[in-house]
N, CA and C of each residue as an Amber inpcrd file, in Angstrom:
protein
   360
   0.1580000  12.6870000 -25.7930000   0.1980000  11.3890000 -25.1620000
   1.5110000  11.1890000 -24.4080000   2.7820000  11.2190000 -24.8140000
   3.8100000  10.9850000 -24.1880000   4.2480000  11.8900000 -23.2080000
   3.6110000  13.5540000 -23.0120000   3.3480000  13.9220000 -22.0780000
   2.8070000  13.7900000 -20.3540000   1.5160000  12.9150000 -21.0220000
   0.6800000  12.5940000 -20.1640000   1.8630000  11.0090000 -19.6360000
   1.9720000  10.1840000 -20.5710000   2.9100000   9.1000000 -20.0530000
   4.0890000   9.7450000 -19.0390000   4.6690000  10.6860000 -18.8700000
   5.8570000  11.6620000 -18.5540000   4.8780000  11.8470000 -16.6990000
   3.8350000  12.2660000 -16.8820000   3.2240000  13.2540000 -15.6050000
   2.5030000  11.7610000 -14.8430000   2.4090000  10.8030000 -15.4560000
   1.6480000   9.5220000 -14.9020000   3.4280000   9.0130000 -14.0030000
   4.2580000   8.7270000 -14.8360000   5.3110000   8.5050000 -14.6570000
   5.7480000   9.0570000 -13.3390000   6.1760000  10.2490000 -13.1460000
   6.5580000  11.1760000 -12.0680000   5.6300000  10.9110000 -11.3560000
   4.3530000  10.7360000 -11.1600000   3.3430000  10.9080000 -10.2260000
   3.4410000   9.2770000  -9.1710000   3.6480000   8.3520000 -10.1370000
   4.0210000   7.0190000  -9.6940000   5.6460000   6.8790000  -8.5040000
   6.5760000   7.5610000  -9.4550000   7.9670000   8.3340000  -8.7600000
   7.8360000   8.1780000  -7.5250000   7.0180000   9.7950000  -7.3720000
   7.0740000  10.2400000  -6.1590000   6.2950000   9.5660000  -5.0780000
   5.5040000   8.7800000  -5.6810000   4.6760000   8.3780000  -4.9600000
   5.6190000   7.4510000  -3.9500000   6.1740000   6.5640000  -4.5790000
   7.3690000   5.4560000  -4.0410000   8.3720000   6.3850000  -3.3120000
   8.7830000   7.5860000  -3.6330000  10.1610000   8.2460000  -2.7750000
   9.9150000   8.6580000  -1.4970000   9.0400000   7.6400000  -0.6560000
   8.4940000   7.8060000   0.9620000   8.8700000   6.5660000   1.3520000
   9.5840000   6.2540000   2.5500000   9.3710000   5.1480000   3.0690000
   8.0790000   4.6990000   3.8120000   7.0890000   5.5480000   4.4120000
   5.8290000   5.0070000   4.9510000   5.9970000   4.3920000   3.7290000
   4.9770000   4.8150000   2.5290000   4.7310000   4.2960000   1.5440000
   5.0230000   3.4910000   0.7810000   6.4350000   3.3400000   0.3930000
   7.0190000   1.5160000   0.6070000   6.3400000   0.7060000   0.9350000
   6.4330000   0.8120000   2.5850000   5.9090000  -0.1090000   3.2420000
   4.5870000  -0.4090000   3.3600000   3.6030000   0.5460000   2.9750000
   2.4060000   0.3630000   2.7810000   2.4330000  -1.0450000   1.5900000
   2.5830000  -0.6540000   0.8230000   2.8780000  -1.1370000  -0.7160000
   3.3980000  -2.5250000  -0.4460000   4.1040000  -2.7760000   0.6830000
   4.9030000  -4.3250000   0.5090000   4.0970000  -4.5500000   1.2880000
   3.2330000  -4.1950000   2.5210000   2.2580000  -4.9830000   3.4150000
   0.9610000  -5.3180000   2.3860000   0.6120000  -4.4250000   1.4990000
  -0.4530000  -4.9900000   0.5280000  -0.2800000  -5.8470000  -0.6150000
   1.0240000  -6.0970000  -0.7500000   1.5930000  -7.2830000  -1.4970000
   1.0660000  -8.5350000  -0.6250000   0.7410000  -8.5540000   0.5230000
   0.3440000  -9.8980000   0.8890000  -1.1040000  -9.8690000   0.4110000
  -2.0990000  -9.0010000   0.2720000  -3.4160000  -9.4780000   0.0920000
  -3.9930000  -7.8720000   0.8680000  -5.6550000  -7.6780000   0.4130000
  -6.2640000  -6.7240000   0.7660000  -6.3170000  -6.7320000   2.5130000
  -6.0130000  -5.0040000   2.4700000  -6.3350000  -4.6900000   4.4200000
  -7.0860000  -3.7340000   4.5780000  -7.2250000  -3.3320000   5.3190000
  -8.1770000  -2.3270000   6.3090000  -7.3600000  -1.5110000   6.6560000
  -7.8370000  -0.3170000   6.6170000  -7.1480000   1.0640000   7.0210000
  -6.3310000   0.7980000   8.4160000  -7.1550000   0.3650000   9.1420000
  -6.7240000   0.0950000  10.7010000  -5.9380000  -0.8070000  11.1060000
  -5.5360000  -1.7870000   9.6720000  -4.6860000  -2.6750000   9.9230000
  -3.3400000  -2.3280000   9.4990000  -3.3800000  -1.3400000   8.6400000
  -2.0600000  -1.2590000   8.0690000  -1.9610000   0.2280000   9.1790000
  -2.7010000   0.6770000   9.5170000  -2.4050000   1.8910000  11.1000000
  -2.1180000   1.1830000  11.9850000  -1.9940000   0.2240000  12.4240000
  -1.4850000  -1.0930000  13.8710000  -0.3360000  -1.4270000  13.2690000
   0.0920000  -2.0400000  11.7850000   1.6810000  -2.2720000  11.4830000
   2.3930000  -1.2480000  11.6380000   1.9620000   0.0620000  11.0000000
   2.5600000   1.1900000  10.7600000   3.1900000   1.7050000  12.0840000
   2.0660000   1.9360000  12.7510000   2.3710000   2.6430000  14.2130000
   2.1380000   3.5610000  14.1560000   1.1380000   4.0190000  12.5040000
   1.4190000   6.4290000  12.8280000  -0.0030000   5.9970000  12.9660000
  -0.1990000   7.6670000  12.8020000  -1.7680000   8.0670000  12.9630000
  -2.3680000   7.8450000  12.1080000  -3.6450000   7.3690000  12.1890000
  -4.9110000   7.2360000  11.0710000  -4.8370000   8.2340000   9.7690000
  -4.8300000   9.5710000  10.4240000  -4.6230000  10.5300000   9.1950000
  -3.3740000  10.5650000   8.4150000  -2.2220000  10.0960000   9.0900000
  -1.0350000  10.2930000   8.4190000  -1.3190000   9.0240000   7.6130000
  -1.5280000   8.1460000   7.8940000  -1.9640000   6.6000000   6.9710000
  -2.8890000   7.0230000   5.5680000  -3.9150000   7.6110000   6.2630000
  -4.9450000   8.0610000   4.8420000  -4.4250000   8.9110000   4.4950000
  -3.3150000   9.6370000   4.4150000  -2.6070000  10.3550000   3.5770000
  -1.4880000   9.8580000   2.6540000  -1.0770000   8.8830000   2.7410000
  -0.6230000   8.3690000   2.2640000  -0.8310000   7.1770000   1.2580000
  -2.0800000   6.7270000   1.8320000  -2.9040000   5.9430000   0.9870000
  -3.4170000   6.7420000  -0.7040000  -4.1310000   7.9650000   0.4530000
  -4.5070000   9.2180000  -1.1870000  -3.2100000   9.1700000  -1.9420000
  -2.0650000   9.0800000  -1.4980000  -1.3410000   9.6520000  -2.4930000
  -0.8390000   8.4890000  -3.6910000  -0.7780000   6.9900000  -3.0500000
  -0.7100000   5.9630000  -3.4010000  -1.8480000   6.0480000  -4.3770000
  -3.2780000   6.3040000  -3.8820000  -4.1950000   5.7550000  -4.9620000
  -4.6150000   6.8580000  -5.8360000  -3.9760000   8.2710000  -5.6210000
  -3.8800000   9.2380000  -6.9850000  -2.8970000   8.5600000  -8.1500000
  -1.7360000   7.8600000  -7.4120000  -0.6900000   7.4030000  -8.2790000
  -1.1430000   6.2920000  -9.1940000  -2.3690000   5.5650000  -9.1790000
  -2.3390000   3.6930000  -9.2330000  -1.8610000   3.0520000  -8.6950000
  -1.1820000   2.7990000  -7.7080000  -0.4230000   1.3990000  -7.0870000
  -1.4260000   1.2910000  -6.1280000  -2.4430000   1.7710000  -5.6870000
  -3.4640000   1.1220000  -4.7340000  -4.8920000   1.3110000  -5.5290000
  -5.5110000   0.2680000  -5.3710000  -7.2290000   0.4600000  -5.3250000
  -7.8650000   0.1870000  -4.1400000  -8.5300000   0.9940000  -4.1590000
  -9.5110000   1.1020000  -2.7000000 -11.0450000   0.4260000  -2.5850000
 -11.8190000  -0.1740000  -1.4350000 -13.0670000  -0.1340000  -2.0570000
 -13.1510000   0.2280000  -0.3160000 -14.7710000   0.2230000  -0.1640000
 -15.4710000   0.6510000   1.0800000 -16.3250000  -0.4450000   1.4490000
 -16.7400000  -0.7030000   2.6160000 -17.7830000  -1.6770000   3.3320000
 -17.9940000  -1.0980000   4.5760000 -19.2310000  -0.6270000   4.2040000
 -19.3020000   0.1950000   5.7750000 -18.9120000   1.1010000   6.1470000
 -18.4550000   1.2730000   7.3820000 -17.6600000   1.9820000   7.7010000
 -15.7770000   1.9960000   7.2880000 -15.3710000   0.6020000   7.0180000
 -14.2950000   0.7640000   6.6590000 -14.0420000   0.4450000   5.3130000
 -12.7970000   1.1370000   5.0140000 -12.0580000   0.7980000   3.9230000
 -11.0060000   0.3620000   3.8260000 -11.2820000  -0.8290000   2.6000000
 -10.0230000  -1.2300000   2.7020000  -9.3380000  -0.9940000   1.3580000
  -7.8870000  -1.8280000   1.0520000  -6.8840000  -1.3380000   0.2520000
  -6.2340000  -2.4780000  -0.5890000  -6.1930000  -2.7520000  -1.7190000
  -5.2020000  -3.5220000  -2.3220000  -3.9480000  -3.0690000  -3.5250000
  -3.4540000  -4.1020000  -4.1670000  -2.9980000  -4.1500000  -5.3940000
  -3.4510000  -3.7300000  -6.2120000  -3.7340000  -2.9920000  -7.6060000
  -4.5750000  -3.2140000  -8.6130000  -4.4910000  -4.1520000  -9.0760000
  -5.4860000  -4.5300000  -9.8510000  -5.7330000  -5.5550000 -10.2560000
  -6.0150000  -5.7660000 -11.5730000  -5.6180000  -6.7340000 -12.5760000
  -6.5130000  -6.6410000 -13.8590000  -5.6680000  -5.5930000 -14.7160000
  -6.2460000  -4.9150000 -16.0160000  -5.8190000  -3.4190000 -16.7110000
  -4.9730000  -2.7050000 -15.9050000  -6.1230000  -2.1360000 -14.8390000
  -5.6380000  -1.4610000 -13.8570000  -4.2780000  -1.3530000 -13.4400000
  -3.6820000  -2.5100000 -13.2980000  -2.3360000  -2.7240000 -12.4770000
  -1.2190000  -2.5010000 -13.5560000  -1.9240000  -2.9910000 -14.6880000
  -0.5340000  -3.5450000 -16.0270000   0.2450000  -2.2790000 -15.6760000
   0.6210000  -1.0460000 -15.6540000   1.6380000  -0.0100000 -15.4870000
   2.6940000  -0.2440000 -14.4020000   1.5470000  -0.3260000 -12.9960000
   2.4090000  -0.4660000 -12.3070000   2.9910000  -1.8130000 -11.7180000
   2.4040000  -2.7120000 -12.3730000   2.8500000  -4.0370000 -11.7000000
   4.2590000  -4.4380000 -11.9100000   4.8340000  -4.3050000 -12.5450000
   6.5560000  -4.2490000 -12.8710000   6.7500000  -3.7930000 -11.8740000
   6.5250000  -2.4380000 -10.8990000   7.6670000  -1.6340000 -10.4900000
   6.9120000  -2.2200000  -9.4350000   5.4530000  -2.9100000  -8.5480000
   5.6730000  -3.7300000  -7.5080000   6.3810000  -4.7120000  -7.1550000
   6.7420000  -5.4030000  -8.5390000   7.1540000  -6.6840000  -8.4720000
   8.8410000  -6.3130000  -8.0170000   9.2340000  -5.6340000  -8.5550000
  10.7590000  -5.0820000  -8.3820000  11.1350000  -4.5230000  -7.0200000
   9.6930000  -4.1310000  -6.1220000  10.0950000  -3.7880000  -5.2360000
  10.2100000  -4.9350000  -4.2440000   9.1570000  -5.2040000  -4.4110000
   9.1760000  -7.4440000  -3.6810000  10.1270000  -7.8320000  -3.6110000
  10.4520000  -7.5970000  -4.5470000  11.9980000  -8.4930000  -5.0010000
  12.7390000  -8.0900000  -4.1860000  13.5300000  -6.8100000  -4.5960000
  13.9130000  -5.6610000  -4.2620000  14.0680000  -5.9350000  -2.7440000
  13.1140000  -5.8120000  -1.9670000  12.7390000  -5.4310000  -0.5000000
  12.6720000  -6.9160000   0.4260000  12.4780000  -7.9710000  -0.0850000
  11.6720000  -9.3850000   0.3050000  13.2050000  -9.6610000   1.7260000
  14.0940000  -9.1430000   1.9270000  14.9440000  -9.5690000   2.8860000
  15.3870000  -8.1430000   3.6290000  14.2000000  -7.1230000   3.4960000
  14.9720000  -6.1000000   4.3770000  14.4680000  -5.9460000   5.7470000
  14.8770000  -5.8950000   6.7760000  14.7250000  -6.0220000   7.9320000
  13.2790000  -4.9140000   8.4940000  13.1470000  -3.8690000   7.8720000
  11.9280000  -3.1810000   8.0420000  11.0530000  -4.1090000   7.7400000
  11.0650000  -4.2390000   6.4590000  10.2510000  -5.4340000   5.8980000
   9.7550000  -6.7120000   6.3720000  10.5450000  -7.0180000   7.1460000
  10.2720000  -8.7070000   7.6140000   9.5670000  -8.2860000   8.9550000
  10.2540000  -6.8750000   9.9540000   9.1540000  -6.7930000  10.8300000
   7.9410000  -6.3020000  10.7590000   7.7250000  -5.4490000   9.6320000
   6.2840000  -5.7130000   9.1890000   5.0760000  -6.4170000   8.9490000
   6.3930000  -7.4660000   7.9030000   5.1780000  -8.9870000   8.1310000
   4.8070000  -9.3380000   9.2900000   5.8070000  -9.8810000  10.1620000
   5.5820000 -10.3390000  11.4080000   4.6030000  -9.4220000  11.6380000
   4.7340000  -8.2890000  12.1310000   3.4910000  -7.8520000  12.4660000
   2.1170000  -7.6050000  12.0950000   2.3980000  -7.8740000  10.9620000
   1.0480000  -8.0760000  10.2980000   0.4730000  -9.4940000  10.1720000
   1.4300000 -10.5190000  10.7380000   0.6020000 -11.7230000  10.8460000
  -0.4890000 -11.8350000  11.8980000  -0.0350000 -10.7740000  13.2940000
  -0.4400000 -10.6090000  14.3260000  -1.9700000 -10.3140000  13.9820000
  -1.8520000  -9.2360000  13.4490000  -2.7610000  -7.7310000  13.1000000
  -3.8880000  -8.3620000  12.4600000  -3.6420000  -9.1680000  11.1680000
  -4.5860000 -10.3390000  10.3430000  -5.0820000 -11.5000000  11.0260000
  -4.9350000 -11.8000000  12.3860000  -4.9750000 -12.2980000  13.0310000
  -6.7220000 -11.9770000  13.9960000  -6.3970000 -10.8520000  14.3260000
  -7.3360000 -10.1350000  14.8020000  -8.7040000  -9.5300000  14.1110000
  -9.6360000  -9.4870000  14.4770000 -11.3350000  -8.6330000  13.9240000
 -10.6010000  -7.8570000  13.9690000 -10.9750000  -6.6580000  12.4370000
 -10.7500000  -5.2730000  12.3750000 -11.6930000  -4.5520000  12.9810000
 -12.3170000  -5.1440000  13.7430000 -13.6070000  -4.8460000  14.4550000
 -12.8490000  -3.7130000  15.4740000 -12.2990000  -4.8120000  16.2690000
 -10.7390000  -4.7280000  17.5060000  -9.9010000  -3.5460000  17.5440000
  -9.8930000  -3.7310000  16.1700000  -8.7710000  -2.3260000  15.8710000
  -9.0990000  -1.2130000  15.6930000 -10.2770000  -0.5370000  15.1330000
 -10.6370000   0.3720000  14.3870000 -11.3510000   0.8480000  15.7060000
């Protein structure tokens, strides 16, 4: 068991030691998005986004669901989250005045703004 706690641990780590991924993570602190929305804040490519997402939601700090053609992305929620919700909350905290950060929001007020119809 405390093994497995050890390899969950590290896997969570690394997951966070990316800045894309940060920022993924603090744009889904506002509420569930769409692949294509957090690819319009981001600015990279679709694939570099869903790569990063996989690695987020091998870790737990994202749950995913599907509609259609798209997917979208949140927080966990519920059970699910209890591990990692500390180390979101710390990053909120943490992050809530850093200048990457704030132009993110902004741009994601834009982005939420818009049909993901638009984007995708």
């Amino acid at each position: 068991m405390k093994n497995e706690t050890m390899k969950v641990t590290l896997k969570v780590t690394k997951a966070l030691a990316d800045l894309q991924r940060v920022r993924v993570l603090m744009l889904l602190a506002a509420g569930e998005l769409c692949v294509c929305q957090i690819v319009e804040v981001l600015g990279l490519a679709p694939s570099t986004v869903s790569k990063h997402l996989s690695i987020l939601s091998s870790a737990g700090l994202v749950d995913m669901r599907k509609e259609g053609r798209w997917a979208y992305y949140r927080l966990p929620e519920g059970a699910a989250g209890d591990f990692v919700r500390p180390v979101l909350k710390w990053l909120v905290n943490t992050l809530k005045n850093d200048e990457t950060i704030e132009q993110d929001a902004k741009k994601l007020k834009a982005v939420v703004s818009c049909d993901p119809g638009s984007l995708c």
